[in-house]
C-alpha positions in Angstrom: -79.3 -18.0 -22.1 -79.2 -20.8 -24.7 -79.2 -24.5 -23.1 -77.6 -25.8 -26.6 -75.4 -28.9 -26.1 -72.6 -26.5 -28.0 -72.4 -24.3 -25.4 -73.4 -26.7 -22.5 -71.2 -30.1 -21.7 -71.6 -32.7 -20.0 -70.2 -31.6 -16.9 -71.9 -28.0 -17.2 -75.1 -29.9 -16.7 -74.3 -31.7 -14.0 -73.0 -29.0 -12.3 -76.1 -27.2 -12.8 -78.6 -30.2 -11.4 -76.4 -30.7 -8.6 -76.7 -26.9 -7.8 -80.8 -27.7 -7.7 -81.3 -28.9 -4.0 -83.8 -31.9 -4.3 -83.9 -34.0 -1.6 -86.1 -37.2 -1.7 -89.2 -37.4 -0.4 -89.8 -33.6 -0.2 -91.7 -31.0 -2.4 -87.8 -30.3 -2.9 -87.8 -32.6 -5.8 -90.1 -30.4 -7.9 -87.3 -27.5 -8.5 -84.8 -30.3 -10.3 -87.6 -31.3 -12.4 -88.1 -27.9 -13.2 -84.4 -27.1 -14.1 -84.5 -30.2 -15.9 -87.4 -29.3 -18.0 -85.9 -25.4 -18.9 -83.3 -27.4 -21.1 -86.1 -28.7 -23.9 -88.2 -25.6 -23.4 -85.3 -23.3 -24.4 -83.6 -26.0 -27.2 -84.6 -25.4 -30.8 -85.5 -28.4 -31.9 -88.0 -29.2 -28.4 -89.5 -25.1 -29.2 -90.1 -26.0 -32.7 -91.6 -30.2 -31.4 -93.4 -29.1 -28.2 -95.1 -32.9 -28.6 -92.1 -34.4 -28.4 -91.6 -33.5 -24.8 -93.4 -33.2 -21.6 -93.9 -32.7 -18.2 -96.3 -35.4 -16.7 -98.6 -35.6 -14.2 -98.5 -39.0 -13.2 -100.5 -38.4 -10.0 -97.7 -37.8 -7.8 -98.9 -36.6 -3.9 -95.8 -34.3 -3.9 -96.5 -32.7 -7.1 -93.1 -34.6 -8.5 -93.6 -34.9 -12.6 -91.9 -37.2 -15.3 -90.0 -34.9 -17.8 -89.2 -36.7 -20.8 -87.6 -35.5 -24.2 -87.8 -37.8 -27.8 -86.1 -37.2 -30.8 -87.3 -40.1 -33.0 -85.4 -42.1 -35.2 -86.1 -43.4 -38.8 -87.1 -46.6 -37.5 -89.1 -47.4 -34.5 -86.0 -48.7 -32.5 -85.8 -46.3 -30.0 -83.4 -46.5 -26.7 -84.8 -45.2 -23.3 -82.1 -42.9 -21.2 -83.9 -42.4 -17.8 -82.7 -41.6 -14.1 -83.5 -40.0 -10.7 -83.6 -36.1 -9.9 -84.3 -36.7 -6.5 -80.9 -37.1 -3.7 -80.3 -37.9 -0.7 -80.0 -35.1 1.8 -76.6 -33.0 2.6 -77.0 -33.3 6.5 -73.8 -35.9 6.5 -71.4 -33.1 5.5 -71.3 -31.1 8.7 -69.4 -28.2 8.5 -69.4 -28.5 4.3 -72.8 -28.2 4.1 -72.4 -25.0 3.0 -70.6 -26.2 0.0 -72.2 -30.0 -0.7 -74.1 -28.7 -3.9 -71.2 -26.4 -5.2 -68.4 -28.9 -6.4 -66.1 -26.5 -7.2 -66.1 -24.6 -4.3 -66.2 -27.6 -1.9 -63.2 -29.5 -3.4 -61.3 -26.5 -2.7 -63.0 -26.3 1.2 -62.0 -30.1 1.2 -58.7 -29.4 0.5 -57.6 -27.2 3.2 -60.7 -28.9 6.2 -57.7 -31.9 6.8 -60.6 -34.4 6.3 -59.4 -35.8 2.9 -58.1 -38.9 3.6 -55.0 -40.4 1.2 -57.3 -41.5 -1.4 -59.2 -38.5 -1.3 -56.4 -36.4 -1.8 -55.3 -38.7 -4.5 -58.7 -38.3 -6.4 -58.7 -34.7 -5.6 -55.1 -34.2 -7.0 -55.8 -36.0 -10.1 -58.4 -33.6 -11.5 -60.8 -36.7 -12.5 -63.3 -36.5 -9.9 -65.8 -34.3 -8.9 -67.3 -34.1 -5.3 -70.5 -33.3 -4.3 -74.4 -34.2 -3.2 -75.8 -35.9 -6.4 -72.3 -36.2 -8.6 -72.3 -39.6 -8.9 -76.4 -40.3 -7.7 -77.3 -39.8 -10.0 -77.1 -36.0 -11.4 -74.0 -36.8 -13.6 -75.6 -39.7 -15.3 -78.9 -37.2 -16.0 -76.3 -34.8 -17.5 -75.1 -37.7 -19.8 -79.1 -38.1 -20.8 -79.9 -34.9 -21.4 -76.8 -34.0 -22.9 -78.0 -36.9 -25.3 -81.2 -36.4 -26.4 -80.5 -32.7 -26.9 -77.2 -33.5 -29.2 -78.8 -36.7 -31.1 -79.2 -36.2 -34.9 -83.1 -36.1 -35.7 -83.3 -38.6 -38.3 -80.9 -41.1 -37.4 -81.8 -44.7 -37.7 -82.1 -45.1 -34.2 -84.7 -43.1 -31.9 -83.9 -41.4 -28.7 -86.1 -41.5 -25.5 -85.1 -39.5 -22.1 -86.9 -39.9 -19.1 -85.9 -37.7 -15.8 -88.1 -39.2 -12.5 -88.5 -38.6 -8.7 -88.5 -40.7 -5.5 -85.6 -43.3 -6.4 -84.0 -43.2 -3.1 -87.1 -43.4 -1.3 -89.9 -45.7 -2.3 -89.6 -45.3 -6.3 -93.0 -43.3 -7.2 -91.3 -42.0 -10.3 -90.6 -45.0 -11.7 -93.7 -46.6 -11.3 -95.4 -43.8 -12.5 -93.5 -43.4 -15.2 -94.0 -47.0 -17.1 -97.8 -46.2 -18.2 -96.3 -43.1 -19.6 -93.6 -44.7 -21.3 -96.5 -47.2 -22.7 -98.7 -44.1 -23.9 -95.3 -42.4 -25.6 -94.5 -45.8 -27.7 -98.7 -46.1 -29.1 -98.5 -42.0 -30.0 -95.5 -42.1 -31.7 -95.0 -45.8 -33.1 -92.2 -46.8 -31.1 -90.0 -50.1 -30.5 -88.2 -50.2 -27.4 -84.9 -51.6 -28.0 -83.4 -51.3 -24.5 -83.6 -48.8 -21.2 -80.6 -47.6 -19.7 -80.4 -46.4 -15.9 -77.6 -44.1 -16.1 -76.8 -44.9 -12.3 -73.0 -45.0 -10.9 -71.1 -47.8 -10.6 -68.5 -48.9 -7.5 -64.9 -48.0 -8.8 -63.2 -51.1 -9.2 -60.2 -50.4 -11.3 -59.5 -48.5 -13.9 -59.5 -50.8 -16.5 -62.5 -52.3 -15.6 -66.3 -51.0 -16.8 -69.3 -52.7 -15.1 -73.0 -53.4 -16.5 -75.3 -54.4 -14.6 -77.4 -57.2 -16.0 -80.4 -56.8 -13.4 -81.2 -56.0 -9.9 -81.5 -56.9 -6.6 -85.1 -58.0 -5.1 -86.3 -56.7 -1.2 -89.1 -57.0 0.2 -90.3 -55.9 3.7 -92.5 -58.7 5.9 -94.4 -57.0 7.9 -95.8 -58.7 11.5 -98.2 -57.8 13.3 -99.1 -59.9 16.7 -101.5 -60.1 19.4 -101.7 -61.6 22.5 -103.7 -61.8 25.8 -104.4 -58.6 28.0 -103.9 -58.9 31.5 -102.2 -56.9 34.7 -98.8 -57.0 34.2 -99.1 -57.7 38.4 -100.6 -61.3 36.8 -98.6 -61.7 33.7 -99.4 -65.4 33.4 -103.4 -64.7 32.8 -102.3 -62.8 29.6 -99.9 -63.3 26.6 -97.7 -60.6 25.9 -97.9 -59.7 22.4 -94.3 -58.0 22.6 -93.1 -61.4 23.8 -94.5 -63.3 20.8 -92.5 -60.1 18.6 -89.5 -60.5 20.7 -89.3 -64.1 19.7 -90.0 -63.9 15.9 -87.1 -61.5 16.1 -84.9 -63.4 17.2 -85.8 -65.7 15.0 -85.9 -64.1 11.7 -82.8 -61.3 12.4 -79.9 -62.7 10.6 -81.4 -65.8 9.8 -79.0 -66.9 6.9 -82.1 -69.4 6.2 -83.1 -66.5 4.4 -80.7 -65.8 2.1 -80.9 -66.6 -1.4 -78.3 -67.0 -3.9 -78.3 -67.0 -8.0 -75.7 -66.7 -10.8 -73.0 -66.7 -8.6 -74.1 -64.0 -6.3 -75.6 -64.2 -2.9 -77.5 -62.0 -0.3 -77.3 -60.6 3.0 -78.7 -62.2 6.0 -82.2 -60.6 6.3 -82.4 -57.6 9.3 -84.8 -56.6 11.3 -85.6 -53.0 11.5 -88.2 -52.2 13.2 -90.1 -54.0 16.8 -92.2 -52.4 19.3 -95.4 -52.9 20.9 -98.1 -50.6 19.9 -99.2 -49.1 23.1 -99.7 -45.2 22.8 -99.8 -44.3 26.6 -98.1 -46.0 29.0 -100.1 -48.4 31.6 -99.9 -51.7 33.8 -100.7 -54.2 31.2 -99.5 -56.3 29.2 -98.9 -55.2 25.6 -101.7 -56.4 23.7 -100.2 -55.6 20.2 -97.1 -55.8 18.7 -94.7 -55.4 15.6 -92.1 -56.0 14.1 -90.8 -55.6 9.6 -87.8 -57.7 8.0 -85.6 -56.1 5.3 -85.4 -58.8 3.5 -82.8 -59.0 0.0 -83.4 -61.6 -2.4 -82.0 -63.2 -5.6 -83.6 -65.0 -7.9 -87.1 -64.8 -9.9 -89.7 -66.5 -8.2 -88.0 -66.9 -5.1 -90.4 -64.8 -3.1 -93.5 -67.3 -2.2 -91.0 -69.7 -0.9 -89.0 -67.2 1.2 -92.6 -66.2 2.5 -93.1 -69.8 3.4 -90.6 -69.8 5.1 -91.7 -66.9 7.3 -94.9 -68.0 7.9 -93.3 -71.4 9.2 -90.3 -69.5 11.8 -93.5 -67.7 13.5 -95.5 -70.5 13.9 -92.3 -71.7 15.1 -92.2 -68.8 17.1 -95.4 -69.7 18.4 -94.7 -72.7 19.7 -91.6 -71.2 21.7 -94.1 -68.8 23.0 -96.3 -71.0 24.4 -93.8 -73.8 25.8 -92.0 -70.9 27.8 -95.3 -70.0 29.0 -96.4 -73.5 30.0 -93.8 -73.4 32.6 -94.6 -69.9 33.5 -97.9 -71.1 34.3 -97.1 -74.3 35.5 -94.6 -72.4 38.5 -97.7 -69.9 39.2 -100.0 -72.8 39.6 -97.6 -74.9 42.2 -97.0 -71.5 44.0 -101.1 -70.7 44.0 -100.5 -67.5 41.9 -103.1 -68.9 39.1 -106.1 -71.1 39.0 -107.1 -73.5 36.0 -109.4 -71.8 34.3 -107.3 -68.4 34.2 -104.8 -70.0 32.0 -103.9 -69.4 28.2 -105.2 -72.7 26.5 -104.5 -71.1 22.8 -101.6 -70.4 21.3 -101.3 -67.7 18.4 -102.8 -68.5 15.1 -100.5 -67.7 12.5 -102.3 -66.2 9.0 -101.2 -64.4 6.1 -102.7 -61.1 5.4 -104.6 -61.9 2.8 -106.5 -64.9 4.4 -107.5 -62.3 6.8 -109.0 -60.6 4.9 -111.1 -62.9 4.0 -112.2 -64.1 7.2 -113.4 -60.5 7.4 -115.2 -60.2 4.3 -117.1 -63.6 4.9 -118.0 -62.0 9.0 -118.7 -58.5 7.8 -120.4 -59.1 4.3 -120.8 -55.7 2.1 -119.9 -53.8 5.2 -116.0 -55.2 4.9 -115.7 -53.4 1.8 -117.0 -50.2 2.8 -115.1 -50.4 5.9 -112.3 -50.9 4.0 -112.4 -48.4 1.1 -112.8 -45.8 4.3 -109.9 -47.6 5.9 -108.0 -46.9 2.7 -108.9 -43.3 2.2 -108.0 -42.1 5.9 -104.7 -43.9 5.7 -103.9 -42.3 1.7 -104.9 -38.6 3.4 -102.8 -39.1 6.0 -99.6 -40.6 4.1 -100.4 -37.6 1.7 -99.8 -35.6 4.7 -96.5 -36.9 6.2 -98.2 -37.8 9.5 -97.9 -41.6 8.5 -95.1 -43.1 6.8 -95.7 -46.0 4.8 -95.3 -48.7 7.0 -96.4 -47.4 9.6 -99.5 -47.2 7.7 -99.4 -50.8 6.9 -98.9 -51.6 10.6 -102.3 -49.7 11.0 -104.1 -51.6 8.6 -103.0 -54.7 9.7 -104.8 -54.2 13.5 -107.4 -52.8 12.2 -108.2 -55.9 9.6 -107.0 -58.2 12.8 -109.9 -56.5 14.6 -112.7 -56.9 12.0 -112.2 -60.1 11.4 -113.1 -61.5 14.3 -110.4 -64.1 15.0 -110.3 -64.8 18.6 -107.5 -65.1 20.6 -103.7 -64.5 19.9 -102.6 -64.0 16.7 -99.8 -63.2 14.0 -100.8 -61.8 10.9 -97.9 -62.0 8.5 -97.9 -59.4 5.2 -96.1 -57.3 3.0 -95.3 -53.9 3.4 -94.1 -51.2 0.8 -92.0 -50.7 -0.7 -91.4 -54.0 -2.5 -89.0 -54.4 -5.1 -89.2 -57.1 -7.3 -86.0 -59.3 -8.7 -85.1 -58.8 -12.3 -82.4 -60.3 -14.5 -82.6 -60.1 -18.6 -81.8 -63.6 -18.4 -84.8 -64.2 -17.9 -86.6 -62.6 -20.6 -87.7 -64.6 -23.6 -85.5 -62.3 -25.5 -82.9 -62.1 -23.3 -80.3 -58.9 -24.0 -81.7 -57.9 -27.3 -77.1 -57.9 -28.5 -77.0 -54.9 -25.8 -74.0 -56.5 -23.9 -72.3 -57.9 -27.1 -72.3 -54.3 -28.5 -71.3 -52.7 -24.8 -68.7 -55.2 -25.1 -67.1 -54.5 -28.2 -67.0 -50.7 -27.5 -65.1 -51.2 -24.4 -62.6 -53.6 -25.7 -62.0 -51.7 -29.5 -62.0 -48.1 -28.8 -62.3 -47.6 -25.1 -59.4 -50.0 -23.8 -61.3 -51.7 -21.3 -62.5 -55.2 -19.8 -66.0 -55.4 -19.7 -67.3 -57.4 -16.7 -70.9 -57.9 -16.3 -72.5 -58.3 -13.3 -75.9 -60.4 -13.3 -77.5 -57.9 -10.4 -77.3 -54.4 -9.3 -76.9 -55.2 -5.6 -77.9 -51.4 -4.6 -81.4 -51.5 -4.8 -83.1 -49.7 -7.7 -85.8 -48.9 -10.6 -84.7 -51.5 -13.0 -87.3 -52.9 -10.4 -89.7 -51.8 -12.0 -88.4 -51.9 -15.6 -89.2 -55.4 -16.8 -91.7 -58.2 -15.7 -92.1 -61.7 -16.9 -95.1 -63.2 -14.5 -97.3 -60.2 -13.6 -99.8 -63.3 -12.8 -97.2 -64.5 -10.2 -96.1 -60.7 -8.7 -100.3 -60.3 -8.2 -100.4 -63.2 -6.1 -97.4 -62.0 -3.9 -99.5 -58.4 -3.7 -102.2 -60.2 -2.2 -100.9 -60.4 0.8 -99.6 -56.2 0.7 -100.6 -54.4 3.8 -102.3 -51.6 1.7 -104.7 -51.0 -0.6 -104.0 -50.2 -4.1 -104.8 -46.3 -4.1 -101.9 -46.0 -1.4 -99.3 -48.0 -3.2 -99.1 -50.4 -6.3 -96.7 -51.7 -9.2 -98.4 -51.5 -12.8 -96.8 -55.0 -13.1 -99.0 -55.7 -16.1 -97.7 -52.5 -17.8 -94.4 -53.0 -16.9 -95.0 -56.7 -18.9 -95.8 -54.8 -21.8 -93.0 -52.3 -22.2 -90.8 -55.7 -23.5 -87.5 -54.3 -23.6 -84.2 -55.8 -21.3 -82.9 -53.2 -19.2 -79.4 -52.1 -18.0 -77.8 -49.8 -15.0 -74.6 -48.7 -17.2 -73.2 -44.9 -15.4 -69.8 -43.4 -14.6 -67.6 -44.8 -11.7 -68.0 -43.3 -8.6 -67.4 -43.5 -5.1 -69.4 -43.2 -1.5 -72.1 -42.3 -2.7 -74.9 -40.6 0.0 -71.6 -40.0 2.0 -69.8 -36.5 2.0 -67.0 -37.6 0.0 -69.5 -38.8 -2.7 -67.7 -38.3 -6.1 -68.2 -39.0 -9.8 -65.2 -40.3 -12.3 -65.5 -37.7 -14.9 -63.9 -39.9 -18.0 -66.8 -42.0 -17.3 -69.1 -39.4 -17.3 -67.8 -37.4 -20.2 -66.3 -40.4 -22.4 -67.0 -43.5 -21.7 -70.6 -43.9 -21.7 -71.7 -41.1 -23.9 -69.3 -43.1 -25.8 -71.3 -46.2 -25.4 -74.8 -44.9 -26.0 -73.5 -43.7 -29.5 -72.3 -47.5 -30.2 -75.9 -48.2 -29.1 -77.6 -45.8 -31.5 -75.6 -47.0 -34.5 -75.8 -50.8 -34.4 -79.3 -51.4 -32.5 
C-alpha cells in the first residue's frame, strides 16, 4: 500500500498514529516510531534519497529513535517540523477504553454512553472534531508534519526538515537527544535553520482566534534532602527528627506565592509540593533520621532561576531556625521535668548547603576516592533507572544521602539540589535575532486568507520541548546544573548544542480540547487548513 500524500490526508494519518498505542515512558513508544518511519521507506522520493531520512539512535534506554525526513530546498533556509509520538496512557477512559485509539468508532460509543456533556454533543454534532488518545497530543499535528515533508516540492526555495521524537510527556529524552542530531543534519547537508515549529495543540479560545506561542514555560524540581539526630522516639528531645525539619520546609515552601514569578504580562502558579516522607525502609522506634521532600516549581522569566534558588536556600535555613526554636522549648520543658540532662541536648541546628558545595566538601575529605565512589555511585543508579526499579527522582534522593554521608558533615543537615527533569524558560524575545519575521508572516496569513485574529502569546504555559529548542547562556544554565542531583550519564541538557542550532522557535498546532482526558479532541479545520495553511506561507516568504 502506497503512503503517497495523494492517497493519504491529513486526517488519514492521524488516524493511523493514533491507532499505534504508544504510551510514554514504555517500550510502547517504539511501534509509533516505527509506523511513522514506514511512510518515508515506502514514498518515492525518500526510496529513491535513503540519506535524506533516518532512524536515529540517539542512545535512548528504551530503544525510542528520532525519525526524521528532509527534502532540501534551493537555498539553505530550511524550516524544522518536529513533535511527540509518545501519549499519555488511555486508563482515564473507563469503559471506552476499548475504543480510545479508534476515533471513529468511539465518537459513535460516545454518542449513545450519556457521558457527552452539552458541549460535547455540540462538538460531536458539528462534524469538526475528532476524539481520541493522541488527536490533539500531539498525533494530529505529526500528521500535519508528515503530511508536509512528504507533499513539499523538492526544489523549492525553501528546505523542509521533519523530526518525529519520544518521551515529551514524560521527562523529554527525545528532544534532547534529538538537538545533536539536528546539529549533525545541518553540517551534512549545508543547512540554515530558519525557524522550528512544535506542531502542539492549542486551548480553543474562539473561533476566530489562532494562538502562537512565543516561548515556554520554565520548571524546575528542588529537591531536599534532610537529616537530623537519631534517638528513641521514647526520648524524642535527645534526637532531631529529620521528618520534622521536612515537615517544616513544607510548609514553608507549598504555595508560597514568594515563589512565583511573572514576565510579559503573564504570571505563575504558586509552587507545590509533591512529594515528603522520611526515608526509613522498615519500620522501628526511632526517630527518622532522613527525610525528603521536591518542589514543582514554574517559572517565568530568563535568568530567574539562581534567584528563585536563593530564595530556597534562605526559607530552609529559615526553616531551620523554626526547627530548633520549637525544640528549645521542647528541651527546655524536658529539662524542668528531669526528662533530659545538659549534655544530651541538640546544641546544632541544621546546616543548610547546596548540592554542589557538598560535593565538594566530599571531594576535599575523600581525595581521588570521591570520584571513583562517585562514577560507581553513578553507574548503579543509571542500571537501575534503565531498569524501572528507580524513577528519576527517586534516584536523585539517593544520591543526595549518599553524597550527605561521604562528606563527612556532622550533624543535622539540609542539602538543597535540583532534580530532573528541569526545564529551562525560553522566549524568542530574547534571542539576539529575535523572530527571524516568523510572527509577521503567521500574522499576515491569518488576517488575509484565513480570516482570523492572531494573538500571540509570549509562553506556552503547558510545559514542553521548546525547552530544549533555543539557549542564549549555556554558561549560566551550567552553573544552575551544578547543583543537579545526578550525574551527567543519567540525565543532561546539550545546552551548548542547543546554543548552536540558532533558530527562534514556535508551538503553532490545531485547536483542541482536554487534552490527556477522555474527551480529548482535535479541531480538524485547524488541522487540515489552517496550519498546513501556514507552513506553506512559511516556505514561500522565509
Amino acid at each position: 500500500m502506497s503512503n503517497q500524500p495523494d492517497n493519504k490526508s491529513i486526517r488519514d494519518i492521524m488516524l493511523d498514529l493514533v491507532g499505534v498505542q504508544s504510551d510514554s515512558g514504555t517500550v510502547m513508544e517504539r511501534a509509533a516510531a516505527e509506523r511513522i518511519a514506514s511512510y518515508f521507506e515506502e514514498d518515492p522520493y525518500f526510496s529513491m534519497h535513503r540519506d535524506c531520512w533516518g532512524i536515529a539512535d540517539t542512545g535512548d534506554h528504551l530503544g525510542r529513535p528520532v525519525v526524521w525526513a528532509l527534502k532540501k530546498g534551493t537555498t539553505p533556509r530550511t524550516l524544522i517540523l518536529t513533535g511527540h509520538y509518545d501519549a499519555v496512557e488511555t486508563e482515564s477512559y473507563g469503559d471506552l477504553k476499548p475504543w480510545a485509539l479508534k476515533p471513529e468508532e468511539l465518537a459513535r460509543v460516545i454518542e449513545g454512553s450519556g457521558r457527552a456533556d452539552e458541549k460535547i454533543a455540540a462538538d460531536l454534532a458539528s462534524g469538526d472534531w475528532v476524539f481520541g488518545r493522541g488527536t490533539a497530543d500531539m498525533k494530529g499535528g505529526l500528521a500535519i508534519g508528515i503530511h508536509k515533508v512528504l507533499s513539499h516540492p523538492a526544489g523549492e526555495k525553501t528546505g523542509l526538515l521533519f523530526a518525529a521524537v519520544c518521551d515529551e510527556e514524560n521527562m523529554s529524552a527525545g528532544a534532547r537527544g534529538c538537538v545533536p542530531l539536528l546539529l549533525q543534519i545541518r553540517e551534512k547537508f549545508g543547512l540554515e535553520y530558519a525557524a522550528t515549529l512544535i506542531l502542539e495543540p492549542q486551548l480553543a479560545l474562539g473561533s476566530d482566534e489562532f494562538m502562537v506561542y512565543n516561548g515556554s514555560i520554565g520548571k524546575i524540581l528542588p529537591a531536599i534532602v534532610t537529616r537530623g539526630v537519631l534517638s528513641h522516639c521514647g526520648e524524642p528531645v535527645k534526637g532531631l527528627s529529620a521528618a520534622h525539619i521536612a515537615a517544616e520546609i513544607t510548609c514553608r515552601l507549598d504555595l508560597n506565592c514568594d515563589l512565583t514569578t511573572s514576565d510579559l504580562g503573564l504570571t505563575t502558579q504558586a509552587p507545590i509540593v509533591t512529594m515528603v516522607r522520611d526515608l526509613k525502609t522498615t519500620y522501628d522506634v526511632s526517630v527518622p533520621g532522613y527525610g525528603a521532600l521536591m518542589l514543582n516549581l514554574l517559572f517565568l522569566g530568563e535568568g530567574k532561576v539562581g534567584g528563585l534558588m536563593s530564595k530556597i536556600i534562605e526559607i530552609c535555613q529559615q526553616a531551620a531556625d523554626a526547627v530548633m526554636e520549637r525544640y528549645e522549648k521542647a528541651y527546655e520543658h524536658s529539662f524542668r521535668a528531669g526528662l533530659i540532662s545538659p549534655d544530651a541536648k541538640v546544641t546544632r541546628g541544621p546546616v543548610v548547603i547546596e548540592l554542589g558545595k557538598l560535593e565538594e566538601m566530599a571531594a576535599v575529605r575523600l581525595g581521588a576516592d570521591f570520584d571513583a565512589l562517585k562514577a560507581e555511585l553513578a553507574q548503579s543508579l543509571y542500571q537501575r533507572i534503565n531498569a524501572s526499579e528507580l524513577t528519576l527522582q527517586n534516584a536523585s534522593i539517593e544520591y543526595m544521602k549518599k553524597v550527605l554521608e561521604m562528606s563527612g558533615l556532622d550533624g543535622p543537615a539540609i542539602v538543597v539540589g535540583i532534580s530532573p527533569p528541569y526545564y529551562p524558560c525560553v522566549c524568542n524575545g530574547y534571542l539576539p535575532g529575535k523572530d527571524g519575521g516568523v510572527l509577521e508572516i503567521v500574522r499576515r496569513e491569518a488576517e488575509e486568507n484565513l480570516g482570523m485574529k492572531l494573538k500571540v502569546m509570549p509562553y506556552f504555559t503547558g510545559i514542553g520541548d521548546a525547552s530544549y529548542m533555543s539557549c542564549t547562556d549555556p554558561d549560566g544554565q551550567r552553573q544552575v546544573m551544578k547543583n543537579l542531583t545526578l550525574p551527567a550519564n543519567c540525565y543532561d541538557i546539550p545546552f551548548e548544542d542547543i546554543a548552536r542550532l540558532g533558530a527562534p522557535c514556535f508551538f503553532i498546532g490545531p485547536r483542541a480540547f482536554e487534552i490527556h482526558q477522555w474527551s480529548e479532541r482535535v479541531y480538524m479545520p485547524d488541522l487540515e487548513k489552517t496550519v498546513p495553511a501556514i507552513i506553506d506561507r512559511l516556505l514561500k516568504e522565509l
